[in-house]
C-alpha positions in Angstrom: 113.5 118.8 111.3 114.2 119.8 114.8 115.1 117.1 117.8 114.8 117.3 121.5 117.2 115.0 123.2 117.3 114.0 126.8 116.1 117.4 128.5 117.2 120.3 125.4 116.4 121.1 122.0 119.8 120.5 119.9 121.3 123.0 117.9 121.3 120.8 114.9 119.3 117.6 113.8 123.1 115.6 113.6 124.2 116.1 117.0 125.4 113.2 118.4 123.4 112.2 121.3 123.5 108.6 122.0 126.1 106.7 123.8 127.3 103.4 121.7 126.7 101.5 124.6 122.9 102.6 124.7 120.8 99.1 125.0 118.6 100.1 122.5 121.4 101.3 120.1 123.1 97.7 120.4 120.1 95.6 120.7 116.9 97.2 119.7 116.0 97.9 123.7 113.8 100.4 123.1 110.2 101.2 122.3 108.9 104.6 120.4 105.9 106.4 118.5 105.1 107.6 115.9 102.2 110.6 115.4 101.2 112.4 112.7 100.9 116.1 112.9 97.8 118.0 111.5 98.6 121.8 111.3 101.3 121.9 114.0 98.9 119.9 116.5 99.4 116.0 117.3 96.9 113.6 116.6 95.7 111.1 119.4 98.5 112.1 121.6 97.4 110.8 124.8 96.4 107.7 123.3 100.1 107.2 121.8 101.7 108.1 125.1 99.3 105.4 127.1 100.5 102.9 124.3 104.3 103.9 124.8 103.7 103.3 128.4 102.4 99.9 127.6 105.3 99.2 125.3 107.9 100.2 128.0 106.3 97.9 130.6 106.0 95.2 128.1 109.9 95.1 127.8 110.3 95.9 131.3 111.4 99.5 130.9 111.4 102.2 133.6 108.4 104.4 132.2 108.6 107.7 130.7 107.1 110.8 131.9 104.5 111.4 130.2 104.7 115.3 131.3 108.4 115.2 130.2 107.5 114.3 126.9 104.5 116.3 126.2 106.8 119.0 127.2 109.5 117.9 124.7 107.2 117.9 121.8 105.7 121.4 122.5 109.6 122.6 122.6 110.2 121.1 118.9 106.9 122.4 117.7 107.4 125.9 118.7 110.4 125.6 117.2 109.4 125.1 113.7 105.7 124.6 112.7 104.3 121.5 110.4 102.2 121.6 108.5 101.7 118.1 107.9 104.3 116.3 109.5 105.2 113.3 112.1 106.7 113.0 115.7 108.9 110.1 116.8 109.6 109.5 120.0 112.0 107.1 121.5 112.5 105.5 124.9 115.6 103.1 125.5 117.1 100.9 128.3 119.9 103.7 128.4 123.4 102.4 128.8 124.4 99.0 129.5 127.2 96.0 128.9 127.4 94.6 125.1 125.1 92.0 125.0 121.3 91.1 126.2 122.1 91.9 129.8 120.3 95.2 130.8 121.9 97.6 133.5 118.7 99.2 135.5 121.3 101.8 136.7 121.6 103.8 134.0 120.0 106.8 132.7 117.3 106.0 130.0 117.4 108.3 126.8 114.2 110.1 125.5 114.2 111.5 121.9 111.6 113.2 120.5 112.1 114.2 116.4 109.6 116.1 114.3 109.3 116.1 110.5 107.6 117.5 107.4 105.8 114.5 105.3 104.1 114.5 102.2 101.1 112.9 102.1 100.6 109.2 101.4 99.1 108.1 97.8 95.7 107.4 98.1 96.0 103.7 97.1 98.9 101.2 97.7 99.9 97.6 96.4 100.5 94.9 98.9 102.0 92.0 98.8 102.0 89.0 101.2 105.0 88.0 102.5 106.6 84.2 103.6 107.7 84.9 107.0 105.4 84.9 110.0 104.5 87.1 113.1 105.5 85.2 116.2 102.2 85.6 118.0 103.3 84.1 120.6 106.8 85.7 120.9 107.7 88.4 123.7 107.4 91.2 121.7 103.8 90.7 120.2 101.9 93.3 120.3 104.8 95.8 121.3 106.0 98.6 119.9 109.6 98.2 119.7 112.0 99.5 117.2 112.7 95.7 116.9 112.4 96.7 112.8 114.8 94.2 110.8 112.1 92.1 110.2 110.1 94.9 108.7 112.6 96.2 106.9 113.5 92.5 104.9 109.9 92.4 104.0 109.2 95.7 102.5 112.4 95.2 100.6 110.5 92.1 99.4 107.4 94.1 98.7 109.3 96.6 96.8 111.1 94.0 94.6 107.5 92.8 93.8 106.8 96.4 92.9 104.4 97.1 95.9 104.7 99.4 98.9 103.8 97.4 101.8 104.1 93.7 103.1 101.6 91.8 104.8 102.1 89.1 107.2 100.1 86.1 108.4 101.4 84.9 111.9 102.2 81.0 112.8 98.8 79.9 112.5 98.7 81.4 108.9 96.2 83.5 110.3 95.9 86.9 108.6 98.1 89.4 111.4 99.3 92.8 109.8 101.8 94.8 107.7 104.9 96.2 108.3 103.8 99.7 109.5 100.0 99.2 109.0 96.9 97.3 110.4 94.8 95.1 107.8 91.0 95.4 107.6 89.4 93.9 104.6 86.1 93.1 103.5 84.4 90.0 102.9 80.6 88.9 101.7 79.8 92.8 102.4 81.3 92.5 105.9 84.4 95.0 106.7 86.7 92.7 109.0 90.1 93.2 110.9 92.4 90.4 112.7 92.0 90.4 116.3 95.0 92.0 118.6 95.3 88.0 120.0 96.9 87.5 115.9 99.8 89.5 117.1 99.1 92.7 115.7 100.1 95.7 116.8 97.2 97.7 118.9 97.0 100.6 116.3 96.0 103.5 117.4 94.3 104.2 114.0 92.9 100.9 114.4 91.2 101.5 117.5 89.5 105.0 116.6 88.1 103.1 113.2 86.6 100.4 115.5 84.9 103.1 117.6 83.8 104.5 114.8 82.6 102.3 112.3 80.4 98.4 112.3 84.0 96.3 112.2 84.1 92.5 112.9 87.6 91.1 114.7 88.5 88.1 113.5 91.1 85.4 113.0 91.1 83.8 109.8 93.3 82.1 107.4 95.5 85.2 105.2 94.5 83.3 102.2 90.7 85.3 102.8 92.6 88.2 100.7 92.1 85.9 97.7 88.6 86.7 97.9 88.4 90.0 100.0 86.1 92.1 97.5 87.9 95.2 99.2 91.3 95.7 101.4 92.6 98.9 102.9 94.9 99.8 105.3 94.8 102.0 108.8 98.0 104.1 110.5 99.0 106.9 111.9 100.4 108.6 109.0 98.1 107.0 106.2 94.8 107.9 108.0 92.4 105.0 105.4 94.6 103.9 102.3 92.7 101.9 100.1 94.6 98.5 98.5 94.1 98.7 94.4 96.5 95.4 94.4 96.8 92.7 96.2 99.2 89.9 95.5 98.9 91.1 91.6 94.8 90.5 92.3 93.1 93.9 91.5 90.9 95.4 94.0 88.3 98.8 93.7 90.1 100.9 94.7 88.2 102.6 96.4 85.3 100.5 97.1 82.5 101.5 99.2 82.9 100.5 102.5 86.8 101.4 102.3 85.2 105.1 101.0 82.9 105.4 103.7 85.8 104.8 105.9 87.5 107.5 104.4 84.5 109.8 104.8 84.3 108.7 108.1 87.6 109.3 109.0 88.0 112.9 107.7 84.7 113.9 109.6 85.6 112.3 112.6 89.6 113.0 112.9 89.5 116.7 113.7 87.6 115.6 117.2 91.0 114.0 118.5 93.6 116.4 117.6 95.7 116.6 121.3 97.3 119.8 121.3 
């Protein structure tokens, strides 16, 4: 693992490097990415980094250099190659008072972390989970490190013996999981929940809606029940098929959700982003 923290590569992964009166340490005022890494080269980078920037300016951030960051991942690439691995960067508010007030006049932190990862399993179980996306709320769509909630449901999902939670948002409409976009198919028809559900605007998402015949739509989450095959899209699971859903067995995979695979695979080496 090797981290880059505000303008150096550290010496060691366990440096100390943020202040305890960082904004995003104290509330969660901060916004980050993460991209997988295919043979030491990021995918999609400059399609992350225009998110991140969209992120920031949704919680009213000063925006990162883009140039400073690209920069900041090349240093912690050269300095140990992945294979298949990840990148996280973070951006916080920087330093300010205990409490929601933010002080513009400090110093925002960028950290950028890479990582070896193994790869995902090729199918997952899901559960659905009881507490909705605010669709509404000021952080929809965001990519925040805003992560409690997350955390509580996969803890639920794990208890139930799956590996990722799904969430409908206040209008029960079908929104997301925890680290994942849904898409689903229905009467032969692959389907995803529109960004206006409160979803985050996945990156993985997007590229899979270039690529393949998707319809957006809002619906009620209880479709699932009947959804003749589910699978989900990110960064780091590429197209995961769903063999479970709520207990309710699904092919796993089935043909649309292979053809997405195919799809996927052929199509993924065209936006690596060195």
């Amino acid at each position: 693992m090797q981290v880059w923290a505000n303008g150096r590569l550290l010496d060691h992964p366990d440096e100390p490097v943020l202040s305890i009166l960082d904004h995003g340490f104290t509330v969660g005022d901060r916004v980050f990415e993460a991209i997988k890494v295919v043979d030491n080269v990021p995918f999609a980078l400059t399609r992350h980094l225009r998110r991140m920037l969209r992120s920031a300016a949704g919680l009213g951030l000063l925006a990162p250099d883009p140039d400073v960051v690209r920069r900041a991942i090349t240093a912690v690439l050269d300095a140990e190659r992945i294979d298949l691995g990840r990148l996280r960067i973070t951006w916080t508010a920087g330093p300010s008072p205990l409490g929601s007030g933010r002080d513009t006049s400090g110093e925002p932190t960028l950290v950028v972390a890479s990582a070896s990862m193994k790869p995902f399993e090729p199918s997952v179980a899901v559960v659905t989970v009881p507490w909705p996306r605010n669709e509404k709320g000021a952080l929809a769509g965001l990519k925040t490190t805003s992560y409690a909630e997350n955390v509580v449901a996969l803890a639920r999902a794990h208890e139930r013996g799956a590996s990722e939670a799904i969430f409908a948002n206040t209008a029960g409409h079908l929104c997301e999981g925890t680290g994942s976009n849904v898409f689903y198919v229905v009467d032969g028809e692959l389907r995803t929940p529109t960004l206006e559900s409160g979803c985050l605007a996945g990156i993985s998402r997007e590229l899979l809606l270039e690529w393949m015949d998707a319809v957006e739509v809002d619906e009620p989450v209880e479709v699932l029940d009947r959804a003749e095959e589910m699978f989900l899209v990110s960064t780091t699971r590429d197209v995961q098929a769903v063999h479970s859903c709520d207990g309710r067995e699904l092919p796993s995979p089935g043909p649309v959700t292979r053809k997405a695979s195919e799809v996927w695979a052929a199509r993924e080496p065209e936006h690596s982003d060195p």
